[in-house]
DRENDO-1510 file (C-alpha; in Angstrom, 1 decimal, always signed):
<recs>
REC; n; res; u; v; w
REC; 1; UNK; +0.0; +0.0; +0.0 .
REC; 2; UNK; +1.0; +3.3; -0.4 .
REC; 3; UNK; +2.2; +5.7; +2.2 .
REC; 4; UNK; -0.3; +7.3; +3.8 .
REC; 5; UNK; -1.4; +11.6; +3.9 .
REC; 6; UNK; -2.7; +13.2; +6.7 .
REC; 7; UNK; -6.3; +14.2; +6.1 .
REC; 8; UNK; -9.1; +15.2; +8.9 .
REC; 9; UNK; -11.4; +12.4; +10.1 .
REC; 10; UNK; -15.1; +12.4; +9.4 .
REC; 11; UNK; -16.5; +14.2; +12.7 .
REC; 12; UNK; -16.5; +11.6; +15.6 .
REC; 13; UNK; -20.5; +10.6; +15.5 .
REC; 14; UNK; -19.2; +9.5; +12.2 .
REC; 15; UNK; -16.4; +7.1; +13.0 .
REC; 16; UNK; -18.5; +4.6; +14.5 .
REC; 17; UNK; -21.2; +4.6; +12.2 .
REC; 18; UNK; -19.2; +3.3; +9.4 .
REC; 19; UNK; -20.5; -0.9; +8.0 .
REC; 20; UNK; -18.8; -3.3; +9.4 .
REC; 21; UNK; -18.0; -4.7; +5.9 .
REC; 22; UNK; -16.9; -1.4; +4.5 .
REC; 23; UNK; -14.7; -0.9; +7.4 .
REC; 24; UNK; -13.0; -4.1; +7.1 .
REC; 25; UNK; -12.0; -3.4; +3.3 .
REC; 26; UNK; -11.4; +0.2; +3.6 .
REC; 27; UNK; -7.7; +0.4; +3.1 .
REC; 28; UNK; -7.7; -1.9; +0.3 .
REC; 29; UNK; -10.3; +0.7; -1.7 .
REC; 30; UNK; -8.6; +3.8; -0.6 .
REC; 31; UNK; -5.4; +1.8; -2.0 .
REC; 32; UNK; -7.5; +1.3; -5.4 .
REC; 33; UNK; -8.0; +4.9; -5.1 .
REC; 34; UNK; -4.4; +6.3; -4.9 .
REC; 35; UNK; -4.1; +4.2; -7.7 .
REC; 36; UNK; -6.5; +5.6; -10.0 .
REC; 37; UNK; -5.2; +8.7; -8.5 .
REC; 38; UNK; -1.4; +7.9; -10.0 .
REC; 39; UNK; -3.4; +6.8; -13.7 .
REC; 40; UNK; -5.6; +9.5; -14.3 .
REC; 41; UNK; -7.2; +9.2; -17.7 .
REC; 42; UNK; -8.8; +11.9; -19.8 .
REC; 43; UNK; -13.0; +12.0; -21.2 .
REC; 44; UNK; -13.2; +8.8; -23.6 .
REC; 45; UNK; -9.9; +7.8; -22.6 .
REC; 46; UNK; -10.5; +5.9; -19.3 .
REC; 47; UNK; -9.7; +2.8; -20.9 .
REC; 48; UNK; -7.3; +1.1; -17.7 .
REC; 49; UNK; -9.7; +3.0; -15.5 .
REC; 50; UNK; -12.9; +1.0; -16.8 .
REC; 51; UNK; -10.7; -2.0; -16.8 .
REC; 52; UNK; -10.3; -1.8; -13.3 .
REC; 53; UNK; -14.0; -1.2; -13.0 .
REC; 54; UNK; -15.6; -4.4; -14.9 .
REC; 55; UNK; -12.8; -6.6; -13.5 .
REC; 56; UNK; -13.8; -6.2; -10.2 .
REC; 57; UNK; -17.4; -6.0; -10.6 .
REC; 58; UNK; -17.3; -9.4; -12.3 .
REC; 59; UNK; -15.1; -11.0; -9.7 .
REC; 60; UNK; -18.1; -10.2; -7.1 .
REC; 61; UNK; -20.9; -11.1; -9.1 .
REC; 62; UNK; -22.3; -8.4; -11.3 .
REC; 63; UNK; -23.4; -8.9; -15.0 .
REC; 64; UNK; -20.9; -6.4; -16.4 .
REC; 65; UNK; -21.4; -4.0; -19.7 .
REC; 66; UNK; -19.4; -2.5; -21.1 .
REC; 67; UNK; -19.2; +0.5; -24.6 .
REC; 68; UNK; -22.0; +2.9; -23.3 .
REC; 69; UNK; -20.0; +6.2; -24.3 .
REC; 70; UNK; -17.0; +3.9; -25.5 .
REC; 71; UNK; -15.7; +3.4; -21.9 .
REC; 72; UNK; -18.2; +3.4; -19.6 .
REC; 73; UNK; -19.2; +0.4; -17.3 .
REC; 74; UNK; -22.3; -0.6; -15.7 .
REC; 75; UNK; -22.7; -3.5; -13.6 .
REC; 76; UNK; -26.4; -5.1; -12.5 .
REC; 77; UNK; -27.0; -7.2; -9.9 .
REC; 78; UNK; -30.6; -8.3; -9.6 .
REC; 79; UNK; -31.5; -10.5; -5.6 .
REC; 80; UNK; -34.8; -11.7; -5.2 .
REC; 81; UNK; -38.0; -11.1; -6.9 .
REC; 82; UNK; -38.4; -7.1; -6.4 .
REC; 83; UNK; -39.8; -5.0; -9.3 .
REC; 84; UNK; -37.7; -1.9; -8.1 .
REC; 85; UNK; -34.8; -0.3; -9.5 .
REC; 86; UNK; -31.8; +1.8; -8.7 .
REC; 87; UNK; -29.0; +3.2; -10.2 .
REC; 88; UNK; -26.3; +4.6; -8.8 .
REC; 89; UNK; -23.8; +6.5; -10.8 .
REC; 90; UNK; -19.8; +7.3; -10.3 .
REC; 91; UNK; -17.5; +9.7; -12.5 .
REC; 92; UNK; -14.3; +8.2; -13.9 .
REC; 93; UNK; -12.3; +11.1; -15.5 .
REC; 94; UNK; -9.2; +13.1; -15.4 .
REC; 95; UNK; -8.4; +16.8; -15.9 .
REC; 96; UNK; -6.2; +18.2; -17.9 .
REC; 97; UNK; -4.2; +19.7; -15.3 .
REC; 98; UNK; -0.3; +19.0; -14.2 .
REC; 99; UNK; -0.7; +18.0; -10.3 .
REC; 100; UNK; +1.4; +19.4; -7.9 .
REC; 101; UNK; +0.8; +17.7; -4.6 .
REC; 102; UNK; +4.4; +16.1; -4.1 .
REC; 103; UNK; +2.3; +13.1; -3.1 .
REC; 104; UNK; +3.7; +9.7; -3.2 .
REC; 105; UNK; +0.5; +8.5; -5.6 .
REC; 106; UNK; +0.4; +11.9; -7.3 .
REC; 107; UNK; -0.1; +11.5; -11.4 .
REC; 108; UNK; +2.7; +9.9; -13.3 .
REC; 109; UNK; +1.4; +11.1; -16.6 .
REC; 110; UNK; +2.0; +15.3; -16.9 .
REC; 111; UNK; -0.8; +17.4; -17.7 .
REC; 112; UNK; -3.5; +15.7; -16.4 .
REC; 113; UNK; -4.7; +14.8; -12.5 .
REC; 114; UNK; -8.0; +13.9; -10.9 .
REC; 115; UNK; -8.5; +17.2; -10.0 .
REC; 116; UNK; -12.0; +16.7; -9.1 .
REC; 117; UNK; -12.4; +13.7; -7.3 .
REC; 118; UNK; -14.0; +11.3; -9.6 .
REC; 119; UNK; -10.8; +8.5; -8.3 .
REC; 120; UNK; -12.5; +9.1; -5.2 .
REC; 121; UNK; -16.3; +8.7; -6.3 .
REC; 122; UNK; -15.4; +5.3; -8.4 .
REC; 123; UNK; -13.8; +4.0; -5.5 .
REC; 124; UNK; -16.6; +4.7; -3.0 .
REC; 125; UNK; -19.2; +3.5; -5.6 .
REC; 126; UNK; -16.7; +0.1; -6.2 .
REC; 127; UNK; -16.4; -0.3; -2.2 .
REC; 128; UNK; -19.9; -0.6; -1.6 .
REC; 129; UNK; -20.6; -2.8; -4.9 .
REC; 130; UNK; -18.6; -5.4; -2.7 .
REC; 131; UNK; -20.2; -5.2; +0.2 .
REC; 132; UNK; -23.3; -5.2; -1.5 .
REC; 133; UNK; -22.2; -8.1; -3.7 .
REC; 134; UNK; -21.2; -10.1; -0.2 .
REC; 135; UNK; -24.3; -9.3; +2.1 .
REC; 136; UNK; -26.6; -9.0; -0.4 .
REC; 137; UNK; -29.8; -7.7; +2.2 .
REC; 138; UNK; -32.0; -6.2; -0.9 .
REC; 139; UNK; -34.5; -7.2; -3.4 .
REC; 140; UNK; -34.5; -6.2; -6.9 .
REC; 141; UNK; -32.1; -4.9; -9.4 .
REC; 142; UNK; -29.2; -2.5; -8.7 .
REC; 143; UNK; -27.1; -0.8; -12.0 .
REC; 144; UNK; -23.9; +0.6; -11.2 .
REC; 145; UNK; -23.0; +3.7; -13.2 .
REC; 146; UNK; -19.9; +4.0; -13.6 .
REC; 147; UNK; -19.7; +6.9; -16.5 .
REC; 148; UNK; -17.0; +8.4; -18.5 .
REC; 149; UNK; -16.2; +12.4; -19.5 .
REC; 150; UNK; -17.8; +14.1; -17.1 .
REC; 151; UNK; -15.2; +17.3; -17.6 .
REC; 152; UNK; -16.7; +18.8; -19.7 .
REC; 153; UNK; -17.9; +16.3; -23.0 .
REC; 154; UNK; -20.8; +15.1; -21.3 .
REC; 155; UNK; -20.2; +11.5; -20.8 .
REC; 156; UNK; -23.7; +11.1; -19.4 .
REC; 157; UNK; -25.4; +12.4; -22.3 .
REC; 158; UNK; -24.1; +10.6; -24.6 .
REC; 159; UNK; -24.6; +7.5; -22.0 .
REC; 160; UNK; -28.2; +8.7; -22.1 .
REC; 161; UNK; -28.4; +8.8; -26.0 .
REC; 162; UNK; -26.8; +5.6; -26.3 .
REC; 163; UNK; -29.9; +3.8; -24.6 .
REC; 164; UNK; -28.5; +4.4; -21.0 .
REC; 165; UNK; -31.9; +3.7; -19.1 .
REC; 166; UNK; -34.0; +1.5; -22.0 .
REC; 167; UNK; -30.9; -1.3; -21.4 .
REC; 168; UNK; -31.3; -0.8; -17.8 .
REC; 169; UNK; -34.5; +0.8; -16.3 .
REC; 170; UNK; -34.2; +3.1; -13.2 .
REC; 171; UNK; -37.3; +3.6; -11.0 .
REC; 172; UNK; -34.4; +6.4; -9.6 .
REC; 173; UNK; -31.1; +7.0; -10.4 .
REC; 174; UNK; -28.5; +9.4; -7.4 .
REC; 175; UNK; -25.1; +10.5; -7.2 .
REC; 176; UNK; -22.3; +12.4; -5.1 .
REC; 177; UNK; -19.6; +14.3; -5.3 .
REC; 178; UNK; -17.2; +15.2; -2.9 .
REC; 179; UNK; -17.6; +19.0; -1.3 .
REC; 180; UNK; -14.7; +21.1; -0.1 .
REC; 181; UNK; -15.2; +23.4; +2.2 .
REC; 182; UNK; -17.7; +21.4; +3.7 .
REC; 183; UNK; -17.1; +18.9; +7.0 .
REC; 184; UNK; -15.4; +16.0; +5.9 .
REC; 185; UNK; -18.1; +13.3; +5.9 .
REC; 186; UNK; -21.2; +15.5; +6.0 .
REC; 187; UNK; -24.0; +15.0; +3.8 .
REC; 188; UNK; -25.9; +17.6; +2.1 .
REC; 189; UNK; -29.1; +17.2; +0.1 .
REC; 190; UNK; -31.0; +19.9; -1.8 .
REC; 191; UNK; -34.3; +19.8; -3.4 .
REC; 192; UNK; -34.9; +21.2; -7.2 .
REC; 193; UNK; -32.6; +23.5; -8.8 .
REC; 194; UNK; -28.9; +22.3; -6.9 .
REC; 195; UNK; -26.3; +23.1; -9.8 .
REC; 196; UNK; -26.6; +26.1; -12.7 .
REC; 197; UNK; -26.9; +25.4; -16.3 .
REC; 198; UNK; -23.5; +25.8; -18.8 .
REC; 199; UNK; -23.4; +27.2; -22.1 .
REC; 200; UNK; -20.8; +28.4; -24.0 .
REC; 201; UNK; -20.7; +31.5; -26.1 .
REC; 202; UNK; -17.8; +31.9; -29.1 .
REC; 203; UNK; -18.7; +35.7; -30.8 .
REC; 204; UNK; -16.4; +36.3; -33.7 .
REC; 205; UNK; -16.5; +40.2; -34.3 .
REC; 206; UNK; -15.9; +40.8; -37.9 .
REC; 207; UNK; -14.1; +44.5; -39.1 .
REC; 208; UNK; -11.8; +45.8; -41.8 .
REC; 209; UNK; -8.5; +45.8; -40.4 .
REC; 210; UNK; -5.6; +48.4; -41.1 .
REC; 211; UNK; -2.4; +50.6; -40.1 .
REC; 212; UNK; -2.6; +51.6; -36.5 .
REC; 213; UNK; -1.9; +55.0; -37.5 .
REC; 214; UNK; -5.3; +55.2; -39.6 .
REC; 215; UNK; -8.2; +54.1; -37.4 .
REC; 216; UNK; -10.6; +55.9; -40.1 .
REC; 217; UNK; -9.8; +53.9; -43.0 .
REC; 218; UNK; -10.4; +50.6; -40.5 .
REC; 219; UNK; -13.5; +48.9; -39.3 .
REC; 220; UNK; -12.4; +48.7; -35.6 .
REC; 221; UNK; -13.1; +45.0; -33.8 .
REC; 222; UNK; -11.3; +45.7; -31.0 .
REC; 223; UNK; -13.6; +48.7; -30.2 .
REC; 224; UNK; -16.7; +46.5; -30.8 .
REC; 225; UNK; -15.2; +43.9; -28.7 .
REC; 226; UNK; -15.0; +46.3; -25.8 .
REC; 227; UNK; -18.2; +47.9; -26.0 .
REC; 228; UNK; -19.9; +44.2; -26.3 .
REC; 229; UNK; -18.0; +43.3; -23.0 .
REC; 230; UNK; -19.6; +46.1; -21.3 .
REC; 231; UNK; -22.8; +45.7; -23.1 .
REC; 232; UNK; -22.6; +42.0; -22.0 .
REC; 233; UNK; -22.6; +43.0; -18.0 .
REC; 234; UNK; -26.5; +44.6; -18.2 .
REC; 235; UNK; -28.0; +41.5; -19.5 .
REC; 236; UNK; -28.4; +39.5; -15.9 .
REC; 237; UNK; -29.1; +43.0; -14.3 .
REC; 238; UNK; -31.7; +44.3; -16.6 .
REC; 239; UNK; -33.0; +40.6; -17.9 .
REC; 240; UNK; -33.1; +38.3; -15.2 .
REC; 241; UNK; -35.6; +38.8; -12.2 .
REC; 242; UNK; -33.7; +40.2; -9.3 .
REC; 243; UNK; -35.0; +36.9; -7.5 .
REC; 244; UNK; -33.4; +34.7; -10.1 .
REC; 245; UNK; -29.2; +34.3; -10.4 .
REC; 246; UNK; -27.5; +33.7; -13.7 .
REC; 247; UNK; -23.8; +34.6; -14.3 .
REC; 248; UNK; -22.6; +36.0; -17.8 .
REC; 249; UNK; -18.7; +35.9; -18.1 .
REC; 250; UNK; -16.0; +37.0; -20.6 .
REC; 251; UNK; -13.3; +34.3; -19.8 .
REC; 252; UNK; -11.3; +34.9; -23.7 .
REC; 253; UNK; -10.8; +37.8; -25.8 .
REC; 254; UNK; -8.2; +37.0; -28.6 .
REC; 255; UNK; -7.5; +40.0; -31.4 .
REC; 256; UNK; -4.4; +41.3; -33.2 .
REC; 257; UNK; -0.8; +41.2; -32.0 .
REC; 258; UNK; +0.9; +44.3; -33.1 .
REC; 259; UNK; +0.3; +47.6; -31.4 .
REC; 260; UNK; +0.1; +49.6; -34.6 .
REC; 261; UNK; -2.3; +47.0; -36.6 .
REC; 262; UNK; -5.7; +46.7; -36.0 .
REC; 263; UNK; -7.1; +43.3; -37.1 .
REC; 264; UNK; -9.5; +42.4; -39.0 .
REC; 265; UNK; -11.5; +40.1; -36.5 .
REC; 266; UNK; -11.5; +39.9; -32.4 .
REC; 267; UNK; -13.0; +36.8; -30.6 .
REC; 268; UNK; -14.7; +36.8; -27.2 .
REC; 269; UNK; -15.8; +33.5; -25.4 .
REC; 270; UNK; -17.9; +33.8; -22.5 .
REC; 271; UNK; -20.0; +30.9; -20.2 .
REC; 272; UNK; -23.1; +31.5; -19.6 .
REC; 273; UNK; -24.8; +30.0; -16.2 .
REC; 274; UNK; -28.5; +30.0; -14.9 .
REC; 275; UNK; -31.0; +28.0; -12.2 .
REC; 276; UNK; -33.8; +27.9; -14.1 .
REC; 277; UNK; -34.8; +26.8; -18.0 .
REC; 278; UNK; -36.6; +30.0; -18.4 .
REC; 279; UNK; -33.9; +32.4; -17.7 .
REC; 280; UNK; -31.6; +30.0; -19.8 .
REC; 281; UNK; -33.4; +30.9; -22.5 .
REC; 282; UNK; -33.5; +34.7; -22.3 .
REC; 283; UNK; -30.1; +34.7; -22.0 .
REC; 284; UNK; -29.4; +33.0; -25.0 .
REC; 285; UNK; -31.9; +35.5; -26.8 .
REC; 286; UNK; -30.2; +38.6; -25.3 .
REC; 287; UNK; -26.8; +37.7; -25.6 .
REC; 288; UNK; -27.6; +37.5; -29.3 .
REC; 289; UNK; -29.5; +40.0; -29.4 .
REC; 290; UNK; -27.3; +42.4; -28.0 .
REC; 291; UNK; -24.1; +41.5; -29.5 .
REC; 292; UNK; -25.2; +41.6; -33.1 .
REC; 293; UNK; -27.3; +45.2; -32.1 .
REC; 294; UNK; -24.2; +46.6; -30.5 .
REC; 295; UNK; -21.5; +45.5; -33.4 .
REC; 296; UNK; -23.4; +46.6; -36.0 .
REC; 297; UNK; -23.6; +50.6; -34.4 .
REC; 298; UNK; -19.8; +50.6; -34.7 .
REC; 299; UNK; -19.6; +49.5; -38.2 .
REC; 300; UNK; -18.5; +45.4; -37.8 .
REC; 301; UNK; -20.9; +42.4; -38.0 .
REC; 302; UNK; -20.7; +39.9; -35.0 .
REC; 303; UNK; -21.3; +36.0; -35.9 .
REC; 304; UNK; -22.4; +34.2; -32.5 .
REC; 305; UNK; -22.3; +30.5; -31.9 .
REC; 306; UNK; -24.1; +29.5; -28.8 .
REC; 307; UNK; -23.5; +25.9; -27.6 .
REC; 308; UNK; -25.7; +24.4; -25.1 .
REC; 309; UNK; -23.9; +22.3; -22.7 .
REC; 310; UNK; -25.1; +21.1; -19.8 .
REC; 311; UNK; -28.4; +21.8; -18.2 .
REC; 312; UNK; -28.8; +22.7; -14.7 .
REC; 313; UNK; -29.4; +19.4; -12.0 .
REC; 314; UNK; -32.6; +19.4; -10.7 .
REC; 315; UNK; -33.2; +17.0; -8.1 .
REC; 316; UNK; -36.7; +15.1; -7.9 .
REC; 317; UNK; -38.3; +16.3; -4.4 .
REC; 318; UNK; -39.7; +12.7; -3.4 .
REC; 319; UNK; -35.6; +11.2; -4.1 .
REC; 320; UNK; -34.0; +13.9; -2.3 .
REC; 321; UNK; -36.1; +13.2; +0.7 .
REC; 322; UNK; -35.5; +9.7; +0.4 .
REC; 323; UNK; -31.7; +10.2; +0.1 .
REC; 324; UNK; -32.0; +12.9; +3.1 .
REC; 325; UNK; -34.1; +10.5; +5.2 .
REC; 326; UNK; -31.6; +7.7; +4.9 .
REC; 327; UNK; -28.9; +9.8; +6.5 .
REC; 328; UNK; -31.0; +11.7; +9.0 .
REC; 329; UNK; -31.9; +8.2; +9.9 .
REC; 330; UNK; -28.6; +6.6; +10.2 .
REC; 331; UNK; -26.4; +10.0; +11.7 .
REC; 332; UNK; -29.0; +12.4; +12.7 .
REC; 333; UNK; -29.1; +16.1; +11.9 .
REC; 334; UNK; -25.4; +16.5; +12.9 .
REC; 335; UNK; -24.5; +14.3; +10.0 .
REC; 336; UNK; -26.5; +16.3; +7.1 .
REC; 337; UNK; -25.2; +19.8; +5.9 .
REC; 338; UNK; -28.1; +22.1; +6.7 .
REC; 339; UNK; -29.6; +24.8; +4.3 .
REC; 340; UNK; -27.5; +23.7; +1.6 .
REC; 341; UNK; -27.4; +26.2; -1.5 .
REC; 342; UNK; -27.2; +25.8; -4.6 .
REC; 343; UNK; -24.1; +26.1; -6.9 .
REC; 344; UNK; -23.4; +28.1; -10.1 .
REC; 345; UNK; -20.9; +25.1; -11.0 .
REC; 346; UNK; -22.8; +22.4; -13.5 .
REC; 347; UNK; -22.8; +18.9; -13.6 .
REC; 348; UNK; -23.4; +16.6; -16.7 .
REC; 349; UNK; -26.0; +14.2; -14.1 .
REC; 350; UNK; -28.5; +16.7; -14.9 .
REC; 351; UNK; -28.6; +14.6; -18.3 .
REC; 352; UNK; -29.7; +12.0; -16.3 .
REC; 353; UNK; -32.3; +13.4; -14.8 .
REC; 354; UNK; -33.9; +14.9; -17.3 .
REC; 355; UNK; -34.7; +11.0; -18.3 .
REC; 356; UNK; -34.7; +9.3; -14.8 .
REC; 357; UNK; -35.8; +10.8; -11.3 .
REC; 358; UNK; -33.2; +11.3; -8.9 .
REC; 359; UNK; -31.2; +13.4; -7.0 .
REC; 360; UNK; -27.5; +14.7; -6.8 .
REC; 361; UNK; -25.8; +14.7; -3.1 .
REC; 362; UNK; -22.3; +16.1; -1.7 .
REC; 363; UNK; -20.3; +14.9; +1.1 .
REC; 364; UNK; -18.1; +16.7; +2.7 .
REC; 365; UNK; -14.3; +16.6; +1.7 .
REC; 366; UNK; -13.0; +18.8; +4.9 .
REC; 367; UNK; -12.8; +22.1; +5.3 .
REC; 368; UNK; -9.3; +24.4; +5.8 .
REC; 369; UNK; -7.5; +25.8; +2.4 .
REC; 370; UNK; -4.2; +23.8; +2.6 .
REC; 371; UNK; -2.9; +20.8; +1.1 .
REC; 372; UNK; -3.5; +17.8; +3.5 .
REC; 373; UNK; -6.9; +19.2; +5.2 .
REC; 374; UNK; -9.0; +18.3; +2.7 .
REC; 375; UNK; -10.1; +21.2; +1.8 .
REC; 376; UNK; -8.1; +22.7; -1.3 .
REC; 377; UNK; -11.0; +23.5; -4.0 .
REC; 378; UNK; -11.6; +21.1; -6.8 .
REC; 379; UNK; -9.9; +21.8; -10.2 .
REC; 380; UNK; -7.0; +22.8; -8.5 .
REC; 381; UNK; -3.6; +21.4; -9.1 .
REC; 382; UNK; -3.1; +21.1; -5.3 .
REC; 383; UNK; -6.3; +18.7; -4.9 .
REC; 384; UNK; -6.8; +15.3; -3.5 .
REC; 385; UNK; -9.5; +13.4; -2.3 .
REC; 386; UNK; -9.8; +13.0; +0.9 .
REC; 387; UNK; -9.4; +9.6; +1.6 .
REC; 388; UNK; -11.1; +10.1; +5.4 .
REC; 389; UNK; -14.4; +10.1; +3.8 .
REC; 390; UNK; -14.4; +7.2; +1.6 .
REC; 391; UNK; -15.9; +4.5; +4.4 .
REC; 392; UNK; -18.8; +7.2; +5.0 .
REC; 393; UNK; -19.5; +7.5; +1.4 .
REC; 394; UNK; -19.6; +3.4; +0.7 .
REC; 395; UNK; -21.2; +3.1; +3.7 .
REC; 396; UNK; -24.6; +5.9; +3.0 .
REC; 397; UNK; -24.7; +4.0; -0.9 .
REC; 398; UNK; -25.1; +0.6; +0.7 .
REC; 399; UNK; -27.6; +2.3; +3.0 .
REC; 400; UNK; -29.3; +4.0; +0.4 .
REC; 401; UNK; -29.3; +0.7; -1.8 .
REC; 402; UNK; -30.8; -1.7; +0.9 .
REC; 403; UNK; -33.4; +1.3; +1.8 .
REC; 404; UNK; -34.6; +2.0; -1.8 .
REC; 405; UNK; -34.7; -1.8; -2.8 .
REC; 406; UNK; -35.8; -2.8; +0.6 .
REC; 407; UNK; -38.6; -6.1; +0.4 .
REC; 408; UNK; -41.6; -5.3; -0.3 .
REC; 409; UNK; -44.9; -6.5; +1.4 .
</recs>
């Protein structure tokens, strides 16, 4: 096994409230963990990762399938004579993104890391497979989900599109991720709207370019670009009901490369975030609106291509409470993150549930902003799982398992 990294406990109620069964096979999954951890693998490219996956879910029982999305794995295991139906889905990807945690298991492939956790969330969902392979205690049919590409390529679309839930019915579908900033080992659950839409918005602004030194003769891009920029920052405060959040931001602007030439064409790409469907739309219609408007009173033409990406996750209300009550039953109200907000980050999930009720959980990764605590944020090359919170995690799926697919009668 590897050497070990100094990370804060789940808080004590926790400790004892672990399975039996998870506890007793806990350092060999946090050790399959750092290892996925050392082997990241980009979107479409977890091809060792998904190995991994369907090896072990055949040695304890499951009927493993394999090619959803190219690599993705899901594993059934159907006990009994129960009608119900659960999925449970895990990430498996990588970032692109050189790690620089000096950790023993850290990546030994440059430029990429699992910056995000997703080593983490395939090992807890692979922990409790076991237990729930070896103690069985349910009746009906349980899919494991474990999906490729969330970063960003929407692994779970394309999961979805590939006849995801007509191969294997859900009655419900959940899934986690790991939380920083929050108490390592807390649960938080949030009805409806829990993570914001992403678009993405490339706007080529099209001029006549020139000499520096004669901005009349020119069609001026640059210019354009700038007033669309500033344009761009009324649209969520004179659009979008004061009661309502979205988030418009400029993240690119790319035009010219001498001082005295003015180019010919500027381009601005922006991401474009909202709660709700509705104000998703207006967005999309303002941003289009205004941008062709505003380039064509200074004399240029902007071309706009708007990419929907992923929708916002909204949670089913009679799953959350499900997923809430299991906890609340098991740890109490210390153990559940109260109030929890939403987020303005997205989640590719949401794909999911827009064909399968469900609901999308956190658990606390530890809280504190340096390396070891926990609680460095995600997408950061200083991450890591924390490791602490893996026997919780297991331990609430196999919970959550043997609650939803309990006998019936």
């Amino acid at each position: 096994m590897t050497e070990t990294t100094e990370h804060p406990a789940p808080y004590p109620a926790q400790t004892d409230q672990v399975l039996p069964a998870v506890r007793s096979i806990a350092a060999e999954m946090i050790q399959v963990r750092r290892h996925l951890h050392a082997h990241p693998e980009l979107a479409y490219q977890e091809f060792e990762t998904s190995d991994l996956v369907a090896a072990r879910l055949a040695e304890w029982g499951y009927e493993v399938h394999r090619g959803l999305a190219g690599t993705g794995v899901v594993g059934t295991l159907k006990l009994g004579q129960g009608t119900r139906r659960l999925g449970i889905r895990a990430d498996m990807d990588a970032l692109p993104i050189h790690e620089t945690t000096g950790l023993p298991y850290a990546s030994q492939h440059a430029g990429r890391m699992h910056a995000c956790g997703h080593d983490g969330h395939t090992a807890i969902l692979l922990a409790s497979a076991r237990v729930l392979a070896q103690e069985r205690g349910f009746d009906g049919t349980l899919h494991l989900i474990f999906q490729p590409a969330e970063e960003g390529l929407g692994g779970a679309r394309r999961m979805v599109d590939e006849g995801l839930f007509e191969r294997f019915p859900c009655d419900a579908v959940f899934a986690l991720h790991n939380m920083p900033g929050f108490p390592a080992g807390r649960f938080g659950f949030r009805e409806g709207q829990f993570t914001a839409s992403s678009d993405s918005v490339t706007i080529e602004v099209v001029g006549r370019g020139g000499h520096g030194s004669t901005p009349h003769l020119v069609a001026d891009p640059i210019v354009a670009a700038a007033h669309i920029v500033i344009a761009l920052q009324t649209i969520v405060s004179r659009n979008v009901d004061p009661r309502d959040t979205a988030v418009v931001s400029v993240g690119a602007i790319h035009g010219g490369d001498a001082p005295n030439v003015i180019p010919a064409t500027v381009t601005l790409r922006l991401t474009v975030r909202a709660y709700r469907p509705e104000t998703r739309a207006i967005l999309r219609e303002r941003i289009t609106e205004l941008v062709q408007a505003q380039a064509a009173t200074l004399g240029v033409r902007a071309e706009v291509d708007y990419h929907w990406r992923y929708p916002a996750v909204i949670n089913d209300v009679e799953a959350t409470r499900l997923a809430r009550e299991v906890a609340r039953e098991w740890l109490g109200e210390e153990g559940i993150v109260q109030d929890l907000q939403p987020v303005t980050g997205s989640e590719d999930f949401s794909f999911m549930l827009e064909r399968c009720p469900g609901s999308y959980l956190i658990v606390g990764n530890g809280e504190g902003d340096t390396h070891g605590t926990g609680g460095c944020q995600v997408h950061n090359p200083g991450y890591d799982f924390n490791d602490a919170i893996l026997p919780i995690a297991a331990s609430y799926w196999v919970r959550l398992a043997r609650r939803f697919l309990a006998p019936q009668g």
